[in-house]
N, C-alpha and C positions, 0 to 999 in steps of 0.2 A: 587388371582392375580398371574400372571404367572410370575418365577423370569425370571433377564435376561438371567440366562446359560438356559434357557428352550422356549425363545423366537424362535418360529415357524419361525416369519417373517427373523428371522436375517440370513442374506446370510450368509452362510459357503463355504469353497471352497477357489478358489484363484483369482487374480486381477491383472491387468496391471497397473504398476504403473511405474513414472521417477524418478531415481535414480539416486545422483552421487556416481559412486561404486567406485573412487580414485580422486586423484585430476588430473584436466584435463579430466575425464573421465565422461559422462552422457551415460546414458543406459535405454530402453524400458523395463522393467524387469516384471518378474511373481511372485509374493508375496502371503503371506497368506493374506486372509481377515483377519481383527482383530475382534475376538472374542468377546462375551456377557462382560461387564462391568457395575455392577449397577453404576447408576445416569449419562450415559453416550448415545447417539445418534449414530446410524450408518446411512451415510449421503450420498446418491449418488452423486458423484460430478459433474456436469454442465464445469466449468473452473476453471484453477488456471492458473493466472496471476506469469508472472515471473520477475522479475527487479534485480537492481545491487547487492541486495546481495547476490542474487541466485547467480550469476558469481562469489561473491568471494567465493561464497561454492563447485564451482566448482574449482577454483585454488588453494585452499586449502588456502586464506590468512585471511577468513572472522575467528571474535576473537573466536567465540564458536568454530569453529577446533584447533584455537591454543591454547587455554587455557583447550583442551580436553572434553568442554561439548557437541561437533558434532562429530561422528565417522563414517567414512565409514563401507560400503555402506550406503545412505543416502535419504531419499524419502525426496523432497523435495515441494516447496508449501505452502505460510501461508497466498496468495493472492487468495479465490475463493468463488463458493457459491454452493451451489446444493439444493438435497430434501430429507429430512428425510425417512432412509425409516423404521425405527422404534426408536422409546426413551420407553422402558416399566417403566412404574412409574414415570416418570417425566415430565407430561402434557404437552409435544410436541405430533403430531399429523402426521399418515404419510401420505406422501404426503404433507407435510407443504416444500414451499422455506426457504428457510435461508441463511447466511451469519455466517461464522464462525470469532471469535475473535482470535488472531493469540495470545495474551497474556493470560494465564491460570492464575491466581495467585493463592496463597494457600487457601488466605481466613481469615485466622486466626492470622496472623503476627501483629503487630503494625501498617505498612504501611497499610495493608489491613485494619483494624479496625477504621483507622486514615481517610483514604476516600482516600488514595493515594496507590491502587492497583496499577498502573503502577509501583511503585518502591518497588512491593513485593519482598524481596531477593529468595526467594522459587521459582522463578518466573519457568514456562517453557512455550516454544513457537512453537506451530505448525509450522512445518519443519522447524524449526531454531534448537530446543536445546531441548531435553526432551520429542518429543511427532511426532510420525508420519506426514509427509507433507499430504497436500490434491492434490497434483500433481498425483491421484491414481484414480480409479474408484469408490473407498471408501472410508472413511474415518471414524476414531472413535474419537467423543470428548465428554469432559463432554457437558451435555447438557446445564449448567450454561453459557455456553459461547456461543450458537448458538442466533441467531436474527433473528425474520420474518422477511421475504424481502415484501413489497408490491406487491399489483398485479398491479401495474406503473413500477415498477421498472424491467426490464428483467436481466435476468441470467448475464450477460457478465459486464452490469454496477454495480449489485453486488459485484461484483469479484473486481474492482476497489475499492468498498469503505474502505477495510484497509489500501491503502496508505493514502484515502482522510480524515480519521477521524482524522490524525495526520495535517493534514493542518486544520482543524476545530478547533482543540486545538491550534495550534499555534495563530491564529487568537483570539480566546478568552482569552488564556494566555496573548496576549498581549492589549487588549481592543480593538479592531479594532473600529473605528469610520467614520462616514459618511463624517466627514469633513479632513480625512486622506489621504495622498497623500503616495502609497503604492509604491514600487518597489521591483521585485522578482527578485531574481539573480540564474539565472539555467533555462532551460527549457523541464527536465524530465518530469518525470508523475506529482511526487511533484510540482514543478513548474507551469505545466500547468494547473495544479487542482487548485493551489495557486491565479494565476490567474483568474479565475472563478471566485471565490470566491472573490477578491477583486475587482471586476468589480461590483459585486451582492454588497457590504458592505461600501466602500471606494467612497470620489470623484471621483479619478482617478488612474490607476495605472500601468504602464509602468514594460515589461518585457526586462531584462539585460541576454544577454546570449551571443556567441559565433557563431554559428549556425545557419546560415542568414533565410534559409527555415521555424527552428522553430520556430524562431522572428516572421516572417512571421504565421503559423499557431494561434501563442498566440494573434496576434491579431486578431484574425477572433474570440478569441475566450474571447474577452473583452479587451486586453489590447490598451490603449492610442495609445500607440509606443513599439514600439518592437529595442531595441538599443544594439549595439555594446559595450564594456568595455568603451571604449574608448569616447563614445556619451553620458553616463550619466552622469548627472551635481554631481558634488560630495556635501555633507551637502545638497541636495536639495529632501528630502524623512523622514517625519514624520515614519514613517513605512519599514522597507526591510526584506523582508524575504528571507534568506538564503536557497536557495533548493538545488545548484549543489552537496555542498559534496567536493569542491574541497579546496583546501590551498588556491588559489588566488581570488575563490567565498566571501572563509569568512573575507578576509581585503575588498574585494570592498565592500561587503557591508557594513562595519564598515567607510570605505571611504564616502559613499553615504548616511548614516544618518542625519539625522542635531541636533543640538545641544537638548538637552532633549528628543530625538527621542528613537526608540524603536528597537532591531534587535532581529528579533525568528530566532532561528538557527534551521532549521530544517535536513538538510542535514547534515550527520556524515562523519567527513572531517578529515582522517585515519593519514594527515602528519601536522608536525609542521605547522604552521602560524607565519614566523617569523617577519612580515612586520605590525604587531597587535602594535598600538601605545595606550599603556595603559595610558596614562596620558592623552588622548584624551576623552577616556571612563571616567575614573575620572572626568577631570576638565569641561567638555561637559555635564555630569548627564546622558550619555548613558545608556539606561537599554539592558542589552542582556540575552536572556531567550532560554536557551535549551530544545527543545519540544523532548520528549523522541518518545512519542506515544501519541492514542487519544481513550485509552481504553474505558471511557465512554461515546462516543459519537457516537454508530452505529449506533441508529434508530434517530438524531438530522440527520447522513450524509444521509443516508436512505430519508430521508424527502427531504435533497438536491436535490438530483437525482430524487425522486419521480415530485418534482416542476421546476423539470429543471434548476435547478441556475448552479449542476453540470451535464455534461456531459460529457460519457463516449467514445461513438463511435469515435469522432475525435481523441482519442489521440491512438486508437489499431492500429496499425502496421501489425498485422497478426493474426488468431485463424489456429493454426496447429493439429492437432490428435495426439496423446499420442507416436505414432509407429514414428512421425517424431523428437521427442526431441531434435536431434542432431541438426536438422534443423533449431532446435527452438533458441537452446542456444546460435549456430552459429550469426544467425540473431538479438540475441541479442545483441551480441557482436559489430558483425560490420556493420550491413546491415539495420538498422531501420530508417534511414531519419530521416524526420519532428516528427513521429509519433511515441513516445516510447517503447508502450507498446506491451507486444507480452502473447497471450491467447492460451495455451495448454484446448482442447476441448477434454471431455468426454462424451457426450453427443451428439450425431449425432442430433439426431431433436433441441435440443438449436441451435445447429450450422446451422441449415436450417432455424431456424426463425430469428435468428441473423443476417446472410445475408440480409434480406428484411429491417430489421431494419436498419442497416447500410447503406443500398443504400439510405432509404428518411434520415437519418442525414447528411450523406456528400451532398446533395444534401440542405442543411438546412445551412450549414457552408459555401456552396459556394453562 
């Protein structure tokens, strides 16, 4: 058997990859390829998906820079999917699609042991903390953590399923039931995937956001009604999922439960909540459940997308090329409309069949 430092297949050489090299600063940069590592995949990448925590790794306020486990310069990337182009000794296959797991755990911890890898303390996270982003033309990870993509499932919708497996958790964490009357408050990628999904599982359920266009998009894309802060009935919601992330996201929706109701908090919501009426939760029997991630459930979301319950085209915003990052970051920032998400393309032919793709889904939405 051939070890890994002696693998033929494994590109050597260097790669364009996006990095943030300071805070405020993203950069097209030139990198080593990463090297042969037993039990480990080198992955050509297709996309990586960028969303808001990438933007706080660019202003330097996201916790893994402040608490020192993120250092510039910084490849960033823990949203994507690509194709193996070699695993030696680890029974991936190249030329296999996949989907990488943005969380690594150690494996051998208590939580690990206990069935609760999400809250391995050893943890490390593809472009977040511990492990090269896949925002790169390559990528190296254990191969413990890659997932066959289906031959349904294309490149682009992939690259979505690490936000979506943590809406899949949230929904199981909280029992979702057919006779549930849901309401999402936010309408990001979270959100809109939230959505899906409670259209596909729930009676009914109505998105709470801000943002009249996305209102508008969420329900093309299942929901009841697409409402104003202001338009949702408060106690009138068995079920709300928390997606915005913001202070005033996480009291409405504590606002909009009804009494023995359930809230997943999915959204990480960085400032106080001082408007949180704790004697509500108490004497109400509110359950509220913080969804951290949705580590074991890629090939459950996989299956999503595969059956169409989720889709991914409506919610892309843009697929840019690696050389425009700046463009990218930009537009994530200020410039995204309806449409959240924004897809850094390595991949020139993904991105030519993605186009066709894209054209008969909007055409399917509208």
């Amino acid at each position: 058997m051939t070890s890994p430092a002696h693998d033929p297949a494994w590109v050597r050489g260097t790669m364009t990859a996006v990095a943030v090299t300071s805070p405020k600063s993203v950069e097209t940069v030139e990198i080593p390829i990463p090297g042969p590592l037993a039990g480990h995949a080198l992955v050509r990448v297709s996309y990586a998906g960028l969303c808001g925590t990438d933007l706080e790794l660019l202003h330097g306020t996201a916790s893994y820079v402040l608490d020192g486990r993120t250092r510039y310069p910084h490849v960033v990337g823990h949203e994507w999917s690509g194709t193996v182009v070699t695993a030696p000794g680890t029974g991936l296959a190249a030329g296999q699609r996949v989907v990488g797991q943005t969380m690594v755990p150690c494996g051998g911890c208590a939580h690990c042991r206990g069935g609760r890898r999400g809250l391995c303390p050893h943890m490390r996270e593809v472009g977040l903390y511990g492990l090269q982003g896949a925002a790169a033309q390559y990528v190296r990870v254990p191969a413990s953590s890659l997932v066959p993509v289906p031959d349904t499932v294309d490149a682009r919708s992939a690259a979505l399923v690490e936000p979506a497996v943590t809406v899949v958790e949230a929904f199981r964490r909280a029992g979702c039931l057919p006779t549930d009357r849901v309401a999402v408050v936010g309408t990001g990628t979270i959100g809109l995937l939230a959505v899906q999904l409670a259209a596909h599982l729930a009676q009914h359920v109505d998105a709470v956001g801000v943002d009249a266009p996305a209102l508008e998009l969420a329900t093309g894309l299942g929901a009841r009604r697409g409402l104003l802060p202001g338009q949702a009935d408060p106690s009138a919601y068995s079920l709300v999922v928390e997606a915005s992330g913001a202070s005033a996201g996480f009291a409405r929706a504590l606002e909009l439960v009804e009494p023995g109701g359930r809230v997943a908090a999915v959204g990480v919501t960085h400032e106080p909540v001082p408007q949180v009426d704790a004697a509500r939760i108490t004497l109400d029997g509110i359950s509220v459940l913080g969804i951290r991630h949705g580590l074991d459930h890629y090939d459950e979301t996989l299956g999503l997308f595969a059956r169409g319950v989720l889709r991914a085209a409506p919610l892309i915003h843009a697929e840019l090329p690696a050389a425009e990052a700046r463009q990218a970051f930009r537009t994530l920032e200020t410039g995204r409309g309806a449409r959240p998400k924004i897809l850094l393309s390595f991949d020139a032919a993904d991105a030519a069949d993605a186009a066709d793709a894209r054209e008969a889904e909007e055409a399917h939405v509208r």
